[in-house]
C-alpha positions in Angstrom: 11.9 -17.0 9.5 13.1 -19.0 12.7 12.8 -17.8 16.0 16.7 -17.3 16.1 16.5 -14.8 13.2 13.7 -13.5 15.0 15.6 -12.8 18.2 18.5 -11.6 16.7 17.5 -9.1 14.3 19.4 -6.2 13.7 16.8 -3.8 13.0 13.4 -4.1 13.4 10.2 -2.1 12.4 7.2 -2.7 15.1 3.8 -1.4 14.3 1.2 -1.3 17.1 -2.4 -0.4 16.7 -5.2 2.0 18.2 -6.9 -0.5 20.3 -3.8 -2.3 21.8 -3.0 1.6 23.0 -7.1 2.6 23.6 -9.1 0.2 24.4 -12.6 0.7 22.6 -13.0 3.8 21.0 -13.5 6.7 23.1 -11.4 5.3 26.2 -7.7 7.2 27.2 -4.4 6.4 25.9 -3.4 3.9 28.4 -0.4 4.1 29.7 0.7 1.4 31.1 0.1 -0.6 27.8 2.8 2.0 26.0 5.2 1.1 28.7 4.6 -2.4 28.1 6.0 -1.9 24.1 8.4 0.7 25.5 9.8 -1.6 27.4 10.0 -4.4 24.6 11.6 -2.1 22.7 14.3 -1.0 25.1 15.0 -4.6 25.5 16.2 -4.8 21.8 18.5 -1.9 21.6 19.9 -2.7 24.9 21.1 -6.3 22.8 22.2 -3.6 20.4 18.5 -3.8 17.6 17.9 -1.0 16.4 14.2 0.3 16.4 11.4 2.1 14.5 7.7 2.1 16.4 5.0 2.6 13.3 1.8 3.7 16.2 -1.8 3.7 15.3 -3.9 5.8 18.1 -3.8 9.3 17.7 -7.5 9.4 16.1 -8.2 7.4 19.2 -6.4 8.8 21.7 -7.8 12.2 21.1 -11.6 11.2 21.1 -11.4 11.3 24.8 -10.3 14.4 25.4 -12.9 15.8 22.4 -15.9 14.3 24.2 -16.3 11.6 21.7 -17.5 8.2 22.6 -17.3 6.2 19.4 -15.0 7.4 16.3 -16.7 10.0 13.7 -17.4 9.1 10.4 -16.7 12.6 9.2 -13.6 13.4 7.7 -13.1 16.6 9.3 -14.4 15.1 13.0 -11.5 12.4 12.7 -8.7 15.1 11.5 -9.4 17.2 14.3 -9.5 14.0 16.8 -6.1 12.9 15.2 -5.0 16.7 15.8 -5.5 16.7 19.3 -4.5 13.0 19.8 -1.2 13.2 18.4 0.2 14.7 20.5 -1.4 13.2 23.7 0.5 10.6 22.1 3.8 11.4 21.3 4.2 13.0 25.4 3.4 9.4 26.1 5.7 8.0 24.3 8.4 10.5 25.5 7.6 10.0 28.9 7.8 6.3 28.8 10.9 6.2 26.9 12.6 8.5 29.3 12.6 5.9 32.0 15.2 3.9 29.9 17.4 7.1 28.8 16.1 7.0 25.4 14.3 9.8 22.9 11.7 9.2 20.9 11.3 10.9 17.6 7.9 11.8 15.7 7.7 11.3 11.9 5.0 11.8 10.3 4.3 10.5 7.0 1.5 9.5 4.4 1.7 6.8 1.5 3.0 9.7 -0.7 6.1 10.1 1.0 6.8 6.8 0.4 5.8 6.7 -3.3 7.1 9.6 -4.6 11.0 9.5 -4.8 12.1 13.1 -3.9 9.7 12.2 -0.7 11.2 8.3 -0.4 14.3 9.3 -0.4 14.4 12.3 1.8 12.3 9.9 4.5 15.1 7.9 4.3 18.2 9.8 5.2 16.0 11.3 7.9 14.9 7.9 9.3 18.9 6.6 8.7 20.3 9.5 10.7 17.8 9.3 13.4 18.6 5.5 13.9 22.2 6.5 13.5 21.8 8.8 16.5 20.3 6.2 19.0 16.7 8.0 18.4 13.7 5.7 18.2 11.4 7.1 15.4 7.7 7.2 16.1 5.8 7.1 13.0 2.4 7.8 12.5 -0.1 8.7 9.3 -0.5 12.5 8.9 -3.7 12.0 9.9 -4.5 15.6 10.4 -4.1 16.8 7.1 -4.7 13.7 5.6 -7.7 12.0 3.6 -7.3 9.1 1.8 -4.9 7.9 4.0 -7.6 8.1 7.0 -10.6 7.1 5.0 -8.6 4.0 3.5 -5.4 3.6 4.9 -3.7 1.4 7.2 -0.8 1.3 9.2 -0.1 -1.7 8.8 0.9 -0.9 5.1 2.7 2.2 6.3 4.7 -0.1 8.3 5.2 -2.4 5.4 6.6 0.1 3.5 8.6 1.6 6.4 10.5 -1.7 6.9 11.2 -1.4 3.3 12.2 2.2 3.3 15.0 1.3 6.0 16.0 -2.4 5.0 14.5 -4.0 7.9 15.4 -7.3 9.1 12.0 -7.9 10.8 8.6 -6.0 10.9 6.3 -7.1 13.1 2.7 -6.1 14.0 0.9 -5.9 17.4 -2.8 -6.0 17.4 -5.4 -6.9 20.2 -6.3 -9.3 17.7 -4.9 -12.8 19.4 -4.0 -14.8 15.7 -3.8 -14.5 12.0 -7.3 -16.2 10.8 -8.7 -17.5 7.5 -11.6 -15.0 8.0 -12.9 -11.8 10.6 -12.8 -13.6 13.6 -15.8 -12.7 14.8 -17.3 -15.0 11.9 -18.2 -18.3 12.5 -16.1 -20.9 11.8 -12.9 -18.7 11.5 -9.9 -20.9 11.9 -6.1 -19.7 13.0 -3.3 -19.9 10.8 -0.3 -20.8 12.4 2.0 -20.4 9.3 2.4 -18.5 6.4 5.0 -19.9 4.1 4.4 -17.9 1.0 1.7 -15.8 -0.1 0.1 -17.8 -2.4 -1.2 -19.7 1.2 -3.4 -17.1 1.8 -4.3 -15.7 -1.4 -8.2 -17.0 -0.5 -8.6 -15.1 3.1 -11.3 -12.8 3.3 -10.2 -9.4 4.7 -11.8 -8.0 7.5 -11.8 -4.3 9.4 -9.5 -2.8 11.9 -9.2 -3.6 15.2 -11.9 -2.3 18.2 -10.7 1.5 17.9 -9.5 1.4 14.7 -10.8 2.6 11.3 -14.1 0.2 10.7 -14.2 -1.8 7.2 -15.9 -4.2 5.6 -15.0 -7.5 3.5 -16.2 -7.3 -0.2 -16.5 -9.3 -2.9 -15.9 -9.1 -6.4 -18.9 -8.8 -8.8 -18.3 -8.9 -12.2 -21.8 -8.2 -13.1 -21.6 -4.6 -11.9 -18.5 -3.9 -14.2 -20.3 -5.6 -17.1 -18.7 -8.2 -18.0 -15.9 -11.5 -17.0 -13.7 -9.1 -15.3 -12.7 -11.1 -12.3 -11.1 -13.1 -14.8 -10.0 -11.1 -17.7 -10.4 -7.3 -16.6 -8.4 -5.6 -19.4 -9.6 -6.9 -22.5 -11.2 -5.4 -25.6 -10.1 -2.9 -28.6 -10.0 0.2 -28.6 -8.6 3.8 -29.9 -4.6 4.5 -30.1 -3.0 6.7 -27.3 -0.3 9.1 -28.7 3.0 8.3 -26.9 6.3 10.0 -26.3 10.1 9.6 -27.1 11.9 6.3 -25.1 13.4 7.5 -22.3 17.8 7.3 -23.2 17.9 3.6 -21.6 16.0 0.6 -22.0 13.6 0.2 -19.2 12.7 -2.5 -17.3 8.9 -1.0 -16.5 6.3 -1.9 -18.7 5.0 1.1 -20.8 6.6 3.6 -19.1 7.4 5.2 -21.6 3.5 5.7 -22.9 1.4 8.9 -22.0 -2.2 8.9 -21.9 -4.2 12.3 -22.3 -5.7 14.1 -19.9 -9.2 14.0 -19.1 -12.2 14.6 -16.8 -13.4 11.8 -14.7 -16.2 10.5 -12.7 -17.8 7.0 -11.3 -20.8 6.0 -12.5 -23.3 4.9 -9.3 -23.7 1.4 -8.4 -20.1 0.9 -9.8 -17.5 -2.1 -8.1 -14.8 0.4 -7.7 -13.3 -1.9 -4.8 -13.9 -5.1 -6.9 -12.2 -3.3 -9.9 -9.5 -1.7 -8.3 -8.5 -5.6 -7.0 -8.8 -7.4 -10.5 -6.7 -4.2 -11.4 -3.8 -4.9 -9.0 -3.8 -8.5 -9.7 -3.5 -7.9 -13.4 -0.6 -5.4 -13.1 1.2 -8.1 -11.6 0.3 -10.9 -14.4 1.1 -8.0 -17.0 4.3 -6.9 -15.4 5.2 -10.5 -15.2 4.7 -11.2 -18.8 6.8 -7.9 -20.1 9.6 -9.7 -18.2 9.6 -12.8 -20.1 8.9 -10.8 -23.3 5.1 -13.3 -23.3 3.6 -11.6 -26.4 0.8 -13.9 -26.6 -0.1 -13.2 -22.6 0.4 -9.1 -23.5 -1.7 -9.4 -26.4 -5.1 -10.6 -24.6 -4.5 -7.5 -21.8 -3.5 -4.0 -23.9 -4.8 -2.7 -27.5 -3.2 -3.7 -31.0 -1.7 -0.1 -31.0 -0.7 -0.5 -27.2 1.0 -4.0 -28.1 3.0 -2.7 -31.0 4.5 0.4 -29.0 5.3 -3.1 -26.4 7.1 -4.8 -29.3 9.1 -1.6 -30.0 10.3 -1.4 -26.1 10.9 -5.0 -26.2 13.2 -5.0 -29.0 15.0 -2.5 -27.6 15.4 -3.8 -24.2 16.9 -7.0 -25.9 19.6 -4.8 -27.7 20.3 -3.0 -24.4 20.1 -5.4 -21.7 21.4 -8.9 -21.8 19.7 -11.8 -19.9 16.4 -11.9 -18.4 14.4 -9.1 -17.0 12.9 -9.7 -13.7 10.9 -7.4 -12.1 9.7 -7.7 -8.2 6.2 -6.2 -7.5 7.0 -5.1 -3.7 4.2 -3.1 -3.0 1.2 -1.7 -4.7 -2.2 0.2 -4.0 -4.2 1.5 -6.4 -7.0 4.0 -7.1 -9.6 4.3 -9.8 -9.7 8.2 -10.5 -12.4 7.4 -13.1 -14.7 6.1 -16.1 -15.4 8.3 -18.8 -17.9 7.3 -21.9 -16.8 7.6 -25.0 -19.9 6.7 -26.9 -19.3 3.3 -27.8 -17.2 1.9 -24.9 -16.2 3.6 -21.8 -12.9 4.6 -20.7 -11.3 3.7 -17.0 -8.0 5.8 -15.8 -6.2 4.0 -12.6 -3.3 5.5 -10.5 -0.9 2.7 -9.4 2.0 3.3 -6.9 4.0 1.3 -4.7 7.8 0.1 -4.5 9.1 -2.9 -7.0 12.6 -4.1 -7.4 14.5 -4.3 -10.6 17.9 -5.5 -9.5 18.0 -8.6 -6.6 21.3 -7.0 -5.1 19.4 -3.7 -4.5 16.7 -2.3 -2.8 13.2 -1.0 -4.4 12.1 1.9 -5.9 8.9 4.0 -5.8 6.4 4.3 -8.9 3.7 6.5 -9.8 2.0 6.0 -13.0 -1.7 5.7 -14.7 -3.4 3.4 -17.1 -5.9 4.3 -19.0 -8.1 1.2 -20.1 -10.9 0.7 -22.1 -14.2 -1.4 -22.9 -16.8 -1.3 -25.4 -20.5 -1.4 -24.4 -21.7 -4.6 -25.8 -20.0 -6.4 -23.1 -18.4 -8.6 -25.4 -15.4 -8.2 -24.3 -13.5 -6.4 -21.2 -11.1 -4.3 -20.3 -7.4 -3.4 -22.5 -4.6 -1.6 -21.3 -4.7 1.3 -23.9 -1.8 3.8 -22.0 0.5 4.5 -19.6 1.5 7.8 -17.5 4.8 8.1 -15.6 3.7 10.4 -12.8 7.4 10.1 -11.5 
């Protein structure tokens, strides 16, 4: 993107975390750094932009106030932080944006509303209207009533999927972090990337945490001896039992197994399991299998789901050819994942993960939520891995 197209957007998405608003955990919201992005952003709609603020901070802006000197690791500690917090920060905002004649909005949303359709959509006519009515939205996480989304989540993503959610021309992200680097900065030997091309560029950088207020993580590694076996390479391959499935939905669809139902069951994780190392092999390898249900690869579907999986495939395949003419491309927008569970069956074990996100079936529009679970399974000899045996539409 140049830097004309950058400066001439017509409606950008800017997303500003807890530490370029806090400080260090457990200082005040600091003004004047909100009327520093206030008055960024009342720059752009005065060229006629218009303007949605993703903010990070109300976690951090309400440790302060709580007594709190570093962020609590307890869930309930945080929600109650975020309670009072948010709206500490939302009079900030308001304040600050009154000095240019403009109100500020607050929206606030978790990954579900932006997953689910009913939710997606309704987000979306709120967040149209509101930009229709010269309102700059401020949207945070629910981070009260939230828990996944505080525990793992990250506004960055929300912002991501916020700039999808309203068609967004440009998204960008403000961070007290000075650069993009190939590793956490603090590491040594970190080096800056100056440009990111395409994604394949950076497919080897190693994640780090959140910025100085944020929500701590850590960078982790795959280990395919914890799951059992060559996962990190082949995570869905071996046999195992047939899952019933249901009717075809009335048109062909463009979705691989969507149409498949997995049954019901009780779940847990055994100890010691990579459920972060899984859980990344698994989102890598619905994008490898979605890609190879486009171009109708049987050989590439037949190494990553069951023999009964792969002729239900066939059946959906055939059909789509009868119903849709040319080729099916499918674009993986955005996806998260969550392993609910492993369950042993005796002989081999059986994983269930939830996948959601956004992916887009026609070029000319834009994407659509998902919602679904595969169930996959292994046997315990460890001679082979993972298979896609089923599929759940959730939505």
């Amino acid at each position: 993107m140049s830097r004309a197209q950058i400066t001439s957007a017509k409606r950008i998405v800017i997303k500003i975390g807890s530490s370029s608003l806090t400080g260090k955990a457990g200082s005040a919201l600091d003004a004047a750094a909100v009327n520093k992005l206030v008055d960024v952003v009342a720059a752009c709609k005065k060229r006629g932009a218009e303007v949605v603020v993703v903010s990070s901070g109300a976690i951090a802006a309400g440790l302060a106030p709580l007594g709190l000197t570093t962020r609590p690791k307890d869930l309930a500690t945080q929600q109650a932080a975020a309670s009072v917090g948010q709206g500490l920060l939302v009079a900030q905002y308001t304040q600050s944006f009154a000095r240019h004649s403009i109100t500020a909005s607050q929206v606030l949303l978790t990954t579900e509303d932006v997953v689910r359709r009913s939710h997606y959509q309704n987000a979306q006519r709120t967040l149209y209207k509101l930009l229709q009515l010269g309102v700059v939205p401020i949207i945070n996480e629910n981070d009260s009533v939230g828990t996944q989304e505080i525990r793992f989540g990250d506004n960055d993503r929300l912002a991501a999927l916020v700039a999808l959610l309203i068609g967004a021309d440009l998204l960008v992200l403000v961070s007290d972090i000075d650069a993009l680097y190939d590793a956490p900065p603090t590491q040594a030997g970190a080096q800056r990337i100056h440009e990111v091309s395409t994604v394949a560029e950076i497919e080897g950088v190693t994640l780090g945490g959140a910025g100085s207020a944020g929500n701590p993580d850590h960078a982790s590694q795959y280990n395919p001896a914890k799951v059992g076996n060559d996962a990190s390479a082949r995570p869905w391959e071996n046999p195992s039992a047939p899952y019933p499935s249901q009717p075809a939905p009335n048109r062909a669809t463009a979705r691989i197994g969507s149409s498949l139902m997995g049954s019901g069951q009780n779940w847990s994780i055994p100890e010691g399991f990579d459920v972060q190392g899984f859980v990344q092999s698994a989102k890598q390898n619905f994008i490898n299998l979605q890609a190879a249900w486009d171009r109708s690869d049987i050989s590439a579907l037949r190494v990553m789901m069951t023999d009964d999986m792969l002729l239900e495939i066939q059946s959906q395949l055939a059909e789509r050819e009868q119903m849709v003419s040319g080729p099916n491309t499918t674009e993986v927008v955005m996806l998260e994942a969550q392993l609910l569970g492993i369950e042993d069956l005796g002989e081999g074990y059986m994983a269930s993960i939830e996948f959601s996100g956004l992916i887009r079936e026609d070029a000319t529009a834009g994407p659509s939520p998902f919602r679904e679970v595969w169930n996959m399974t292994k046997p315990k000899n460890g001679q082979i891995g993972w298979l896609v045996a089923g599929v759940q539409a959730l939505q």
